[in-house]
N, C-alpha and C positions, 0 to 999 in steps of 0.2 A: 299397230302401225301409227305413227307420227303424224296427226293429221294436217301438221303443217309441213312435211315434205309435198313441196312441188307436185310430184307424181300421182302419189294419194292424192290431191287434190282435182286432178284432172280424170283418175275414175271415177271418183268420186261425182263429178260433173257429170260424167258418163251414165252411168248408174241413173242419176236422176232424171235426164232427159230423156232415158229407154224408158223408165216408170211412168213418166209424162204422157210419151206418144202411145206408150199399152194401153192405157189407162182412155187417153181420145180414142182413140181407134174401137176400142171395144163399145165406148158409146156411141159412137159409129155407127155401129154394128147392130147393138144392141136397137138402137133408134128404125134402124130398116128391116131390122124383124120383127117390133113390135108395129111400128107403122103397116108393114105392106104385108107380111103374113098372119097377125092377130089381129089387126083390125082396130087399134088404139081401144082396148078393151082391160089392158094391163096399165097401169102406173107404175111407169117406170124410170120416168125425170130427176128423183133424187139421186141416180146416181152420176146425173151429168155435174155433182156438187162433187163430189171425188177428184176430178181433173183440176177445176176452177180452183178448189182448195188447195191443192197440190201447186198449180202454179203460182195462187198466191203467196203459200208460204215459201216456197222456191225462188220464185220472180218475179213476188210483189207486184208493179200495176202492169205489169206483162199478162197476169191474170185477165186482164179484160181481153187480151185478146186471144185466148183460150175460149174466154164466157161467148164473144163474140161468132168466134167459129161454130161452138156445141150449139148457141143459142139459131143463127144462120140453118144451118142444117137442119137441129129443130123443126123452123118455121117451112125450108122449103119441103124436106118430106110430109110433112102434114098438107102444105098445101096442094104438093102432088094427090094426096091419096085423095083431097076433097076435088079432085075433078077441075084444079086449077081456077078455084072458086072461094073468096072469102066467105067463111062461115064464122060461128061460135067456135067453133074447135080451132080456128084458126088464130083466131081472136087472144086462144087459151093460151096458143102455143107461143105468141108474140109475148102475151105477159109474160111466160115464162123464162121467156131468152130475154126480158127487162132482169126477170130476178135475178138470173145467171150473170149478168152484168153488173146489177147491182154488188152481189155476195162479193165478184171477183175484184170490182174495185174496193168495199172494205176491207175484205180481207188483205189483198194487195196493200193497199194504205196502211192498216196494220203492220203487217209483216215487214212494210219497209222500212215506218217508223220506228219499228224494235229493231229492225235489220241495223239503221242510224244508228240506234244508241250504241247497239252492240259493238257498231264497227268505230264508234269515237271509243267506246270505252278500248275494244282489242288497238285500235291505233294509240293510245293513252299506254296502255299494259305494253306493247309493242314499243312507244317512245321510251318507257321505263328501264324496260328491259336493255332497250338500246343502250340509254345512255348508262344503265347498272351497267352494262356486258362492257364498255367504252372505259369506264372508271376500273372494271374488274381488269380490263386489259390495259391502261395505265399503269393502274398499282402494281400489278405483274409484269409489266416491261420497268417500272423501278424497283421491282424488287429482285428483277432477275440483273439490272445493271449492277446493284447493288453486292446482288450473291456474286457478280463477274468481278465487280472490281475492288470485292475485300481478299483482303490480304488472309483473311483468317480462313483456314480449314471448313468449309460448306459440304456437307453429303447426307445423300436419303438412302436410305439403308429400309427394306420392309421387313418383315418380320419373320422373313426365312433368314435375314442377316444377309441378303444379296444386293450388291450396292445397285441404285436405283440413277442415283447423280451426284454429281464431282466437279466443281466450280474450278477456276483458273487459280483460285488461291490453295484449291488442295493438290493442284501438278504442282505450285510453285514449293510447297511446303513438303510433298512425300516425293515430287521427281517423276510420277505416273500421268499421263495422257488420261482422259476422261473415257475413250476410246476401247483402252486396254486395262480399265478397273469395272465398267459399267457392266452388270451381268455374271462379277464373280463375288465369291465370298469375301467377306471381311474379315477374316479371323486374319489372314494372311498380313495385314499390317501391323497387328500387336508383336510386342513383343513375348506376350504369354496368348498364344491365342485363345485361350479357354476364356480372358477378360472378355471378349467381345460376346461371350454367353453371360457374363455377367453383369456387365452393362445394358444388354438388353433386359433381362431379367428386374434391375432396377428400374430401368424408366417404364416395364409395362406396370410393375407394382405404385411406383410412385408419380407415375403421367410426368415426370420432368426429372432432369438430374443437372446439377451446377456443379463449374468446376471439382469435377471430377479430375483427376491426376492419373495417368498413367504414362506409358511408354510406348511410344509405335516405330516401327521402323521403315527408315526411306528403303527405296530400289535400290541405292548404292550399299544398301547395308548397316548404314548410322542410324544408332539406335537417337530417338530425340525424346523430349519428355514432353508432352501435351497436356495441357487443360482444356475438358469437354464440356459443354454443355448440351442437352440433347432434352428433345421433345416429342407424344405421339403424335402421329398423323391419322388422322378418322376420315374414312366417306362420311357420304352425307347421311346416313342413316346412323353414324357415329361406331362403327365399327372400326379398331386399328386396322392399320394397313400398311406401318412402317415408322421410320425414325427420322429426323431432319437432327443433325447434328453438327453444330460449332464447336471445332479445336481451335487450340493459339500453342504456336511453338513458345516455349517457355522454358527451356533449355539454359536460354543467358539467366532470366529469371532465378531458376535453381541453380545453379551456380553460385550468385552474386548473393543468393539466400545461403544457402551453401557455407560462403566467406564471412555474411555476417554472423551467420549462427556459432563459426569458428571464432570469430573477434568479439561477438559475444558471451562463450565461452573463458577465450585470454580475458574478457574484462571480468569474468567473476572469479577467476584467478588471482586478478590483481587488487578484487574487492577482498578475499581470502584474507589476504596476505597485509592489509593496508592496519595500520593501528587506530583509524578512525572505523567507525559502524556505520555500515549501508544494507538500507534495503529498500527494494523495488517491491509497489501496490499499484495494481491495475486498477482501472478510474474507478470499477464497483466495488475499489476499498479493501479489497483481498492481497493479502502478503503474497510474492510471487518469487523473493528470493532475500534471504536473511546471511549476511557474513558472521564469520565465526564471531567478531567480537561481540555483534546484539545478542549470537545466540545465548554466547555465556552469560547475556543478562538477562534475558528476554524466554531462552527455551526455542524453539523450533516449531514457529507456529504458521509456518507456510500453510496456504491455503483458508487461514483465520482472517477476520475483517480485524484492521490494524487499529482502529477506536478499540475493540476489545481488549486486544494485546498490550497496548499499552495504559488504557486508560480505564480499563474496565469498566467499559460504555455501550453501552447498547446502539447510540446513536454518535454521530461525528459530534466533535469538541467543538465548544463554539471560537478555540482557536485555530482551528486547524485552514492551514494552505492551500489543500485538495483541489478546491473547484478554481484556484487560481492557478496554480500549476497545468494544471487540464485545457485552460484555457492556452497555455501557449506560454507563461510568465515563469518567472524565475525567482525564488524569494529565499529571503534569510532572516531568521528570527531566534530567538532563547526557545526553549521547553526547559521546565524543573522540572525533574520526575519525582514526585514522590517519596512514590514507592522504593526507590533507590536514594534517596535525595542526594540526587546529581543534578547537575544544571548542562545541557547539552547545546551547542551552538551548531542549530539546523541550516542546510544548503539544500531546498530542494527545488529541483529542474523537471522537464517533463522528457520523457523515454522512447522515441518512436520505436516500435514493433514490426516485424518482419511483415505482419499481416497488413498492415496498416493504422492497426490500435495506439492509444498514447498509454503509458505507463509513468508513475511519478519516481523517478531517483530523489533518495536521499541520506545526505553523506550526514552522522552524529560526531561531532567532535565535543569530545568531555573536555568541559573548562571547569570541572568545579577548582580544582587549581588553580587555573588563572581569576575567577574569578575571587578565593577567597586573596590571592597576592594580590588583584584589584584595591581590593580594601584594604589589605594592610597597606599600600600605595598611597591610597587617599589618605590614610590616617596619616603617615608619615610625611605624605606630603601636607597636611593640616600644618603636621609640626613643624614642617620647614618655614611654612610660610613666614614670622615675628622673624625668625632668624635669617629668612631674607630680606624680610624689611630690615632687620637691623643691619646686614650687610649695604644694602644700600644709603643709609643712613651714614655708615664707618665713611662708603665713596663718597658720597655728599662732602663727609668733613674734613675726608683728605686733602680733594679737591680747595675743598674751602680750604684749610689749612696750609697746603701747597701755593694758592693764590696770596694767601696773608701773608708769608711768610717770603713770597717773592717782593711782595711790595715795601715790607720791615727792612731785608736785606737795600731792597734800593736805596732805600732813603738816608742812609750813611752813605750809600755808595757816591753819592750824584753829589755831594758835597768835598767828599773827600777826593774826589776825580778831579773837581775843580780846581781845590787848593792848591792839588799837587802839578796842573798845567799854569796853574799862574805861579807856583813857586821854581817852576823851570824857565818858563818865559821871564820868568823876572831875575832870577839866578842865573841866565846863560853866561858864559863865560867867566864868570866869580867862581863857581865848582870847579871842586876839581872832576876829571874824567872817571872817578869812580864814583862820586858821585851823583852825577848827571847819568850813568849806565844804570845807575841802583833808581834813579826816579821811574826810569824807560820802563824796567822789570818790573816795578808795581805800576806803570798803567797799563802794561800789556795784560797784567797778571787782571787788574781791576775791568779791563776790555771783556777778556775771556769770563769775568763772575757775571758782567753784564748779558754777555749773551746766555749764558747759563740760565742764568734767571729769566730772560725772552725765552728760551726752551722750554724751561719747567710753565711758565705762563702758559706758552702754546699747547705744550700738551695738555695740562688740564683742563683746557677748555675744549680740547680736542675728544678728549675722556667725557666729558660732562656735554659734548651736542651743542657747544658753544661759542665753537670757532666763529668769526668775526671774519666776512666777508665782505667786500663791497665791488660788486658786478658793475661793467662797461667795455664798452668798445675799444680791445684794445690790436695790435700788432705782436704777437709772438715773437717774428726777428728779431724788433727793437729789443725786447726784453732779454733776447736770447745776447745780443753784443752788447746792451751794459755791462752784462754779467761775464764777457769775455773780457772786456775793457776795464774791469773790476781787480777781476785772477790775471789779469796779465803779470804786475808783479810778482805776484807770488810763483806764475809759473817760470821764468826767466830765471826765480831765483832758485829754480832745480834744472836751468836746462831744457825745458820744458814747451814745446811746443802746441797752441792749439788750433789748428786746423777747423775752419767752418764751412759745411755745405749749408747754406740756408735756400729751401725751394721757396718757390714763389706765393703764400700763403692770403688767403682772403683778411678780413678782418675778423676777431672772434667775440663773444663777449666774454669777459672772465676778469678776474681781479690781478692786476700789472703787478703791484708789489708783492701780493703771496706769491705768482708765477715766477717771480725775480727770487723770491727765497728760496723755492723748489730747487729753480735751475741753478744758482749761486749754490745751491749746497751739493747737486751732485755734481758740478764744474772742479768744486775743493775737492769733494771725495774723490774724484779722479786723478787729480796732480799731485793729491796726497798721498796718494796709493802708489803711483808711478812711480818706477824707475826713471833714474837719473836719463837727462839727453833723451826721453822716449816722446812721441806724440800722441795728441789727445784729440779727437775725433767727434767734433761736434755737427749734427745733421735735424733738421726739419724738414718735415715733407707731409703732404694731406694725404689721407688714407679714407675715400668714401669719405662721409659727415664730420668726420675726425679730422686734428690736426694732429702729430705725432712728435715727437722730443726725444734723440738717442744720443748718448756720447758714452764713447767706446774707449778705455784703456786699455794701454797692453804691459800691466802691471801684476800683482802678484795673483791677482785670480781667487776666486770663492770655493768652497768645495758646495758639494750636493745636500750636506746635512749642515751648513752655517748659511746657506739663501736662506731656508727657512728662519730663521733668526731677526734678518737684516731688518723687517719693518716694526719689528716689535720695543717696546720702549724701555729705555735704558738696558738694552742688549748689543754685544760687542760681540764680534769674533773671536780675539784675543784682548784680554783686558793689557796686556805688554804691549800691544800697537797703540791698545788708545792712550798708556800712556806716552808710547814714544812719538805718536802725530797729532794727541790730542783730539778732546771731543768728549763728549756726553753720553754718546749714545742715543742721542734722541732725534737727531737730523732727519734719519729717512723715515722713523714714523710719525714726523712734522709731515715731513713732505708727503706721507701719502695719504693721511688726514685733509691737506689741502688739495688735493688731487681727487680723492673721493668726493671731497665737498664743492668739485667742481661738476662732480659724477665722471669724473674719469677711472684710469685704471693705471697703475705704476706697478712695474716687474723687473726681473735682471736676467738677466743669461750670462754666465758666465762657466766658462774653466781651471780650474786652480793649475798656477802657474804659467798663463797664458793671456791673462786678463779678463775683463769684465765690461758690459754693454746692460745700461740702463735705461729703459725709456717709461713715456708715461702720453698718454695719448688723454685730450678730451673733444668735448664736443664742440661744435663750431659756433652753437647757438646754445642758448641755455634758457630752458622757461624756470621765471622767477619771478615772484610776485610786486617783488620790490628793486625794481632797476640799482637804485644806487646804491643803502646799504640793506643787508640784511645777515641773520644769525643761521647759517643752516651745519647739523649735525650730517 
């Protein structure tokens, strides 16, 4: 029996106080038959130490009043028997009931001081237990919130296989009430039920099983695929006495593994197939999948540490990628093999795994091709190099020669130009009219060598990064109606009208005179080009940071394959126009030399047979070192 159930205790009590009063009563008893029938002829007092001791150790200083009573009694039956007359014997019997008093308050005191200890220590062992039993019911009200409120599969299963308990995550997961599984067998949820004998059979041999994989089936009848983990449950004498076991549906899981193991299968299909060599090493260095090209060089050494296969190495190269790849990185390096003497341009990456393992991809692409056409590369280009410098040399002196050669040509010109206007100004009216027509056609003719020669100037310099610039603050309009007020002549003398939209424009900075050659040259090109009696369409407008410049004819039109032409030097369309309207062929890439070297952009749009639209846009401000003049390429 329990001797701390209540109950017991209170027989317990019982018991003692019936031993207590037997125990007086018989000295009692004892005391008035030795007194009044023997005649105090027996010693017989020690046994009044029986009671005294008994209630000492029962009830401690309670004892004196036991000693009290036995000793009492003692005193008065003796002094009855002496004739109601203090004697010696009476004398005796008082000492006695001193001693009885005595014993019962030692012992009492004794007994209740160990009674003390005993009871701080049982109240100490009692507090412990308290607060153990307080923490054990804690821990088990979080551990049972916790079995309530996972999601994951919870059940105790003993070792008949009979479900013992069934969390709200294993109704939510099979569809079963805790109710209507508690107290039946488990086989009924697999879908082999014979696993549920084998899975017991594991976790008693192995005390634990993880992720274990199988199949159970809900109440609706869907089969689902589970991962288990499961554990024994021991009394406390360490004897089994069932199963506690976590499932997790993992159903999406296989599936999705399922899909990758399919898409990892398509990817070694398409490593198969690929004309570069791939092969995947698990991080401990082991081949795990080899494409036909390494094999053909390599052999078929899956499952080999990939230092040996390739390197015939016991231990990793001291160039190798491995532990950088592993780490998460990505790298691309040469290897020469040897043994093959190829040279192979490596990409390798790191490979997540189904499981959650890393694995290294790496893709071999054989350059020794490219690199031996490297070198003959380099060599050849060694060899080009003198022959580029000498090409650049030849531009140098064209250049140079094209410049000398403009200036040679001038210097007869500028003389001979004069002559021939002061031999007209001075000759007017002495010639005759054929005369005076014939001086006209050598200074138009000596006009047009002039600007020739300003061409070929411009372009060389244009060629050579040396166009001659000189930046300020200028007006676009303005520039735009000299140049109308310029070609007016010549446009009247085709009929020719030109039409100006000019928007309302900021100030810009840019160079007046080059912008005036620009526009001057595509104003000509327009009227030049033009049909008789047509108009010619000139427009400015700001576009964002930009100023813009279009004029539009509706004359013979460009095709598709001669735009590409138009800004290239000394290139015509047809060389029959330029001679029947005149020109160089140098105009517009004058102008787009100056137009870049504003950092702008010049273009055309045009349709053959329907006319053509040029414009050329620059910036509104211009950072440049040197405001007023400067050389920019």
């Amino acid at each position: 029996m329990d001797n701390r159930h209540p109950f017991a205790c209170i027989e317990r009590e019982k018991m003692k106080s019936l031993i207590l009063l037997s125990a007086i009563l018989a000295c009692v008893i004892l005391d008035v038959y030795v007194t009044f029938i023997m005649g105090k002829e027996i010693v017989y007092t020690h046994f009044f130490y029986i009671p005294v001791i008994l209630a000492g150790v029962w009830y401690y200083m309670k004892a004196v009043y036991v000693a009290i009573f036995l000793g009492a009694f003692h005193v008065l039956t003796t002094f009855i028997f002496m004739d109601f007359s203090f004697s010696l014997i009476t004398l005796e019997a008082v000492q006695r009931a001193v001693v009885f008093l005595a014993v019962a308050y030692l012992v009492g005191f004794a007994s209740g001081e160990h009674a003390k200890s005993l009871l701080l220590e049982e109240k100490r062992r009692v507090e412990e237990i308290r607060k153990s039993e307080e923490k054990l019911r804690e821990t088990r009200d979080y551990l049972n919130n916790i079995i309530e409120s996972s999601t994951d599969t919870i059940t105790v299963v003993d070792m008949m296989g009979i479900v013992r308990d069934w969390n709200k995550g294993a109704e939510g997961v099979m569809g079963y009430r805790a109710d209507e599984v508690v107290g039946t067998s488990n086989k009924k949820f697999f879908a082999n039920p014979e696993e549920a004998d084998r899975i017991m059979e594991l976790v008693e041999r192995e005390g634990e099983i993880k992720d274990y994989r199988t199949t159970v089936v809900r109440r609706d009848g869907r089969g689902i695929q589970i991962t288990m983990s499961a554990a024994v449950l021991k009394d406390k004498q360490g004897v089994p006495i069932g199963t506690v076991r976590v499932s997790r549906d993992i159903t999406k899981e296989v599936v999705f593994e399922e899909r990758i193991k399919a898409e990892r299968d398509n990817l070694n299909l398409i490593f198969e197939s690929m004309p570069d060599g791939v092969y995947v090493v698990s991080e401990d260095y082991k081949v795990e999948f080899m494409n036909k090209v390494l094999r053909n060089e390599f052999g078929n050494p899956v499952g080999r540490i990939c230092h040996n296969v390739f390197h015939d190495r016991e231990e990793p190269c001291p160039l190798c990628k491995h532990l950088e790849v592993m780490k998460g990185k990505t790298v691309r390096w040469e290897w020469h093999s040897r043994s093959l003497g190829k040279t192979y341009d490596l990409i390798e990456t790191p490979l997540k795994n189904i499981d959650g393992t890393i694995s290294k991809l790496t893709i071999f692409r054989d350059v020794t091709d490219r690199k031996k056409a490297d070198e003959e590369i380099r060599k050849l280009n060694k060899k080009l190099e003198l022959k580029v410098m000498d090409l650049e040399e030849v531009t140098r002196m064209k250049t140079e020669f094209l410049s000398l050669t403009s200036h040679e040509l001038r210097t007869p010109l500028t003389p001979i130009k004069a002559q021939l206007e002061m031999l007209h100004d001075g000759y007017m009216g002495i010639m005759n009219e054929k005369q005076e027509n014939s001086i006209e056609v050598i200074l138009r003719n000596l006009k047009r060598l002039d600007t020739l020669i300003n061409d070929i100037l411009d372009i060389s310099r244009i060629e050579a990064g040396r166009i001659r610039m000189s930046f300020d603050y200028m007006c676009l309009n303005d520039a735009v109606r000299e140049v109308i007020n310029m070609q007016e002549p010549f446009a009247k003398g085709k009929g020719i009208t030109i039409t100006a939209k000019l928007a309302q424009l900021p100030p810009i900075i840019g160079d007046a005179e080059r912008l005036r050659q620009v526009i001057s040259n595509l104003v000509n090109n327009a009227i030049k080009f033009s049909k008789k009696s047509a108009t010619v369409v000139v427009q400015t407008r700001r576009v964002g940071e930009n100023v813009m410049f279009r004029i539009t004819d509706y004359g013979i039109g460009i095709s598709k394959d001669d735009r590409e032409k138009l800004f290239k030097p000394f290139s015509q369309i047809d060389t029959s126009m330029g001679r029947e309207h005149g020109g160089s062929g140098l105009g517009l890439a004058i102008a787009k030399g100056i137009i870049q070297a504003c950092n702008g952009k010049i273009w055309v749009e045009s349709e053959l047979g329907k006319g053509s639209t040029f414009f050329f846009s620059i910036p509104i401000t211009q950072k440049i070192t040197e405001k007023d003049v400067s050389y920019i390429g």
